[in-house]
C-alpha positions in Angstrom: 0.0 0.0 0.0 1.6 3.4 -1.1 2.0 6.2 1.6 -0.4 8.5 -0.3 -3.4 5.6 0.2 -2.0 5.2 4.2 -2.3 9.1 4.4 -5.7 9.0 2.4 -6.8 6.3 4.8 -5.8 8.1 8.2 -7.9 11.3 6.9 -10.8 9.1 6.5 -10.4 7.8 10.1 -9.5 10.9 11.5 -12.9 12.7 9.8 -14.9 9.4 11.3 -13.6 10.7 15.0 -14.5 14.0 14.5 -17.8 13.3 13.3 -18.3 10.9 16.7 -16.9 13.5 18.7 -19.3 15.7 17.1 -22.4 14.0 17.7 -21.2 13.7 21.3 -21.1 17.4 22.0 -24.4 17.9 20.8 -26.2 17.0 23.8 -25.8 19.4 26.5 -24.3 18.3 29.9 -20.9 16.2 30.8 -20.4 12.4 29.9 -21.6 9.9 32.6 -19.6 9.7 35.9 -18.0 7.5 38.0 -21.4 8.0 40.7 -23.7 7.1 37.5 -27.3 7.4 38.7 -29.0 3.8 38.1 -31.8 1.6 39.2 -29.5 -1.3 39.4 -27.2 -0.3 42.3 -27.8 1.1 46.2 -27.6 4.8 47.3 -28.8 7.3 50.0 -31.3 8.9 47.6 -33.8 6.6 45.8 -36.5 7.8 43.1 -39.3 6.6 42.2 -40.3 7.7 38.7 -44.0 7.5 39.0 -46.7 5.9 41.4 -50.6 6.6 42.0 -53.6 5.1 43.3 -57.5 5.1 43.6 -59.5 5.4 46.5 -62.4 4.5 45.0 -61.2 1.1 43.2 -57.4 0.5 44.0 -57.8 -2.9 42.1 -57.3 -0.8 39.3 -55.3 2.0 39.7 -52.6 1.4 42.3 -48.5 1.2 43.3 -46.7 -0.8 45.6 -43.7 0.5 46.8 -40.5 -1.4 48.1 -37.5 -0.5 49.9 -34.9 -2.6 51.1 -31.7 -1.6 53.6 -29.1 -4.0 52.2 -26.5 -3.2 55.3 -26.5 -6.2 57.4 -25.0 -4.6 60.7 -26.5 -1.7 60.9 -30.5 -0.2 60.6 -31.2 3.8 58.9 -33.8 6.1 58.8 -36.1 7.1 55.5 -37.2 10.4 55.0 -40.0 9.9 52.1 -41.0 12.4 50.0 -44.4 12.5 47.9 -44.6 14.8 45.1 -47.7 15.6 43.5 -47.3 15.3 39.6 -49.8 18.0 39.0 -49.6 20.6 42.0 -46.1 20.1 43.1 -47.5 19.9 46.6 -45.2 17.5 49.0 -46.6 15.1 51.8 -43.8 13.3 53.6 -43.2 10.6 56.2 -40.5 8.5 58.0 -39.8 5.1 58.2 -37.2 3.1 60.0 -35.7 -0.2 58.5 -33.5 -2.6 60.5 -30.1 -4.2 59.3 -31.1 -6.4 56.3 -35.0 -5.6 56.5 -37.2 -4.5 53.4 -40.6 -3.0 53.5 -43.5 -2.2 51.0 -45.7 0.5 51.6 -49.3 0.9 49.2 -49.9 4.3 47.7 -53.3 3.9 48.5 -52.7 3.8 52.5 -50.5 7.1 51.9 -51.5 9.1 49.4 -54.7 8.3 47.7 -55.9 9.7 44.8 -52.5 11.5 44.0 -50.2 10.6 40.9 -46.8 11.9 40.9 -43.3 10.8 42.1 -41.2 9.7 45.4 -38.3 10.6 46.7 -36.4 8.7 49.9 -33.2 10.2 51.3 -31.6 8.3 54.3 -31.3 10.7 57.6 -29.9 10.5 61.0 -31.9 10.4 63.7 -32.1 14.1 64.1 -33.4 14.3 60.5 -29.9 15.5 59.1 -29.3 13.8 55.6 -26.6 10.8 56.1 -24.5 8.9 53.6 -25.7 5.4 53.6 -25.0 3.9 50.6 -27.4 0.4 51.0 -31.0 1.2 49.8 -31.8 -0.4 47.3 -35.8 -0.5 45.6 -38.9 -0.8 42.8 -42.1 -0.1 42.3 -45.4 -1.9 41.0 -47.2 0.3 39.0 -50.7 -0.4 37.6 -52.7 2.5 36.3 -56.6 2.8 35.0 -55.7 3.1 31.6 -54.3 -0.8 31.7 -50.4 0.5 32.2 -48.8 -1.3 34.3 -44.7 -2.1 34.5 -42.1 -2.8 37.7 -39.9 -0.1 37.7 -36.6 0.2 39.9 -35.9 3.1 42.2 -33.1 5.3 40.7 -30.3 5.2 43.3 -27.8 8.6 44.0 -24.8 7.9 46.0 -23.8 10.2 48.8 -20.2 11.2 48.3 -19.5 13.3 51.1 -19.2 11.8 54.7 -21.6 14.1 55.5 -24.0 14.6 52.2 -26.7 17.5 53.3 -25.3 21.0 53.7 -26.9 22.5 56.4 -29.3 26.0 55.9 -30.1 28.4 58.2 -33.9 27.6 58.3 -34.2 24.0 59.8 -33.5 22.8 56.3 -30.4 20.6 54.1 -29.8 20.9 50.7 -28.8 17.9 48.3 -26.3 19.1 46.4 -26.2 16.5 43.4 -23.1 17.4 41.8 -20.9 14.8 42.2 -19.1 16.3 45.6 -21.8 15.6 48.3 -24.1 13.5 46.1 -24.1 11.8 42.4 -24.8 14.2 39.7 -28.1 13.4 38.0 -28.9 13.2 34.2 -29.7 15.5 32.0 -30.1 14.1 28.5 -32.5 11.1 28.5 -33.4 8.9 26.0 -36.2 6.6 25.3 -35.2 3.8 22.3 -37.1 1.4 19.9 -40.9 3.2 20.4 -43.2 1.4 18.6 -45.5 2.4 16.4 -49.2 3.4 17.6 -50.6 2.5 14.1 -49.5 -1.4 15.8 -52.0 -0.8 19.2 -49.3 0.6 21.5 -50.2 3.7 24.0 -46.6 4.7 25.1 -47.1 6.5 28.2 -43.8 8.9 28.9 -43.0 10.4 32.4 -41.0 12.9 32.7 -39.8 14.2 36.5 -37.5 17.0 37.6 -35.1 16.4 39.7 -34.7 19.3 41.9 -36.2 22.3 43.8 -37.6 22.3 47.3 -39.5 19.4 49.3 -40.5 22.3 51.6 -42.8 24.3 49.8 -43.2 22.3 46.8 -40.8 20.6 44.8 -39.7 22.8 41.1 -40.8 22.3 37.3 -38.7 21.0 34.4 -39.6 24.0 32.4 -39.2 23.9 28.5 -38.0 20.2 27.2 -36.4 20.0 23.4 -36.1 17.0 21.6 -35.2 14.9 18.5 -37.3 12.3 17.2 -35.7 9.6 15.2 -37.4 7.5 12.2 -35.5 3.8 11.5 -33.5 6.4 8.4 -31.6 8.0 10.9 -34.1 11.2 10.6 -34.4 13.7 13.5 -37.6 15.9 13.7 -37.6 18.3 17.0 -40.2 19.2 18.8 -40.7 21.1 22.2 -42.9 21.0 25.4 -43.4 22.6 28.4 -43.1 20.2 32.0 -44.3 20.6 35.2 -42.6 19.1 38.4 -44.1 15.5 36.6 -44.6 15.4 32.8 -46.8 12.9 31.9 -48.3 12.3 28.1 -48.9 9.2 25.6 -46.8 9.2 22.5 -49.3 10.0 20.1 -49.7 12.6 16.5 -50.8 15.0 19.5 -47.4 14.4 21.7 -45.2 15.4 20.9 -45.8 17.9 18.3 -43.7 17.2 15.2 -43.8 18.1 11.4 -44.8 14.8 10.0 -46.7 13.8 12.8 -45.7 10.8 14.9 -47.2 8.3 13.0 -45.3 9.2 9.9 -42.1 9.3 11.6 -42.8 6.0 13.0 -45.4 4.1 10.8 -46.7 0.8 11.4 -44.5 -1.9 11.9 -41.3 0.2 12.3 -39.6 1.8 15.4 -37.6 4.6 16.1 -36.5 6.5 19.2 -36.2 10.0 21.0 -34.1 11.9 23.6 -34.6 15.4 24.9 -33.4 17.5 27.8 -34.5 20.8 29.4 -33.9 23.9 28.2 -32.2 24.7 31.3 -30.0 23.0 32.7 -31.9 21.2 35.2 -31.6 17.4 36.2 -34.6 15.1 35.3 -34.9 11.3 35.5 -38.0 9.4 34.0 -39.6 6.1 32.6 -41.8 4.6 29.9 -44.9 2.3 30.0 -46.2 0.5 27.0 -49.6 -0.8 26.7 -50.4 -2.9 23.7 -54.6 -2.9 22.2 -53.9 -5.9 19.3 -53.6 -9.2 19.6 -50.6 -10.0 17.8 -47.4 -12.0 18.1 -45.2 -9.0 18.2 -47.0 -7.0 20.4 -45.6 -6.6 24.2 -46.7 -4.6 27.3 -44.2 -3.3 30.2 -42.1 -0.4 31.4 -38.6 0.8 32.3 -36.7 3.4 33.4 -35.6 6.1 30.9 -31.6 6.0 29.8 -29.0 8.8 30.9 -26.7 10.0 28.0 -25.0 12.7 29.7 -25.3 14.6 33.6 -24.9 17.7 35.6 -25.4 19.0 39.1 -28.9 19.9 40.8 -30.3 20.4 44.1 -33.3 19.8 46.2 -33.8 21.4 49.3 -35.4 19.2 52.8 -36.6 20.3 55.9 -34.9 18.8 59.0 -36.3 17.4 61.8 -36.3 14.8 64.4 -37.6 11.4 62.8 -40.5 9.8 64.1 -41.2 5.9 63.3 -44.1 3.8 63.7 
């Protein structure tokens, strides 16, 4: 091979990288850390993407919620946090757990009638935020429409010996910014949707992850996105989130030019990922209900993927914990 091809051949690959590095730098934030948010590892800080339940018929429209302290010498407090989807309102409670013990608690016993999400933060006794990296957790979800998946809890590490930084007002602040806690994401990504034209009602939740849990816990604000087709085609679109976005993937949601169901006809796929205009940290998770009767066609959930992160912050009040 002459040195002109070699030369010709290490443009080529060089051009390949910069295209690759490219694409990376497209999406805002910083590439994923060594404290990686995930629902398949233990933290101090566990989310729960979505839960909700009926009064009226819970058969229907309900969540069971599990927590588990995988420390086997030593017991924790749980501050929990219940965040209204659509008032940003916060209700909150304690619970103790044991070395090695795991409980469930039914959103119908706590919070009836309320969709939204759940946030648990281990705490001293005194109600101070501590760094007790063993919780581990997931959720049954079943909603009236007929979706119904088992999510994991999204764990945060505590970094710091002593995670919560103290304020003057009986409150901490979770600083999730990789020095007291994880960071948490801020491009997500939902892959292979399928096609509504094929019976499926993707249901998307959306939370932000940040604000206080004092007076009402913040919105995500303006969301822009990319819609792919199975050609590699992006089509944006943008929406406006509360503290909880929740919509089914539809020509209505979200708003592109072709519609959804051109983008993503029957019998293909394609995928998405988005991220607040500002930057603000948001976690979320998909549901997929299928209508047809056909071979292909599957119902479930998961939790949403994290491309890249960056630092947020909720704020706690702090005060002495009190267990049943």
């Amino acid at each position: 091979m002459t040195s002109r091809k070699l030369t010709q051949m290490f443009l080529a690959l060089a051009a390949l990288v910069m295209m690759a590095m490219s694409a990376l730098a497209a999406d805002p934030g910083t590439v994923i850390p060594s404290q990686v948010v995930s629902d398949q590892k233990a933290g101090s800080v566990l989310i729960y993407n979505l839960y909700a339940s009926s009064s009226t018929d819970p058969s229907k429209e309900n969540t069971r919620i599990n927590i588990t302290n995988t420390n086997d010498t030593t017991g924790t407090f749980v501050h929990l946090f219940f965040v209204d989807g659509n008032t940003c309102a916060v209700a909150d409670s304690f619970i103790c757990l044991s070395k090695s013990q795991t409980t469930s608690i039914l959103a119908s016993d706590v919070d009836p009638d309320v969709r939204g999400y759940v946030v648990a933060v281990t705490v001293n006794a005194d109600g101070t935020p501590s760094k007790f990296n063993y919780l581990i957790g997931d959720e049954y979800v079943k909603l009236a429409s007929g979706h119904a998946a088992n999510l994991g809890a999204e764990a945060i590490e505590a970094v710091a010996a002593n995670p919560g930084v103290p304020q003057a007002d009986m409150t901490a602040a979770l600083l999730f910014n990789g020095i007291q806690y994880g960071p948490v994401p801020r491009v997500l990504a939902l892959d292979s949707i399928a096609s509504p034209k094929d019976g499926n009602d993707t249901l998307l939740v959306v939370n932000r992850i940040g604000g206080s849990l004092v007076s009402g816990a913040s919105g995500i604000g303006s969301i822009f996105g990319i819609l792919f087709d199975e050609l590699e085609s992006g089509y944006s679109f943008s929406v406006s989130g509360g503290c909880q976005l929740r919509a089914s993937l539809s020509d209505a949601f979200p708003r592109t030019t072709p519609r959804l169901t051109n983008v993503i006809p029957a019998g293909s796929t394609g995928w998405m990922k988005f991220w607040a205009v500002a930057d603000r940290g948001i976690l979320g998770a998909a549901i997929n209900k299928n209508t047809s009767a056909s071979a292909t066609s599957f119902n479930g959930g998961h939790n949403l993927h994290k491309l890249t992160y960056t630092a947020d912050a909720y704020l706690i009040p702090v005060f002495t914990a009190m267990c049943s």
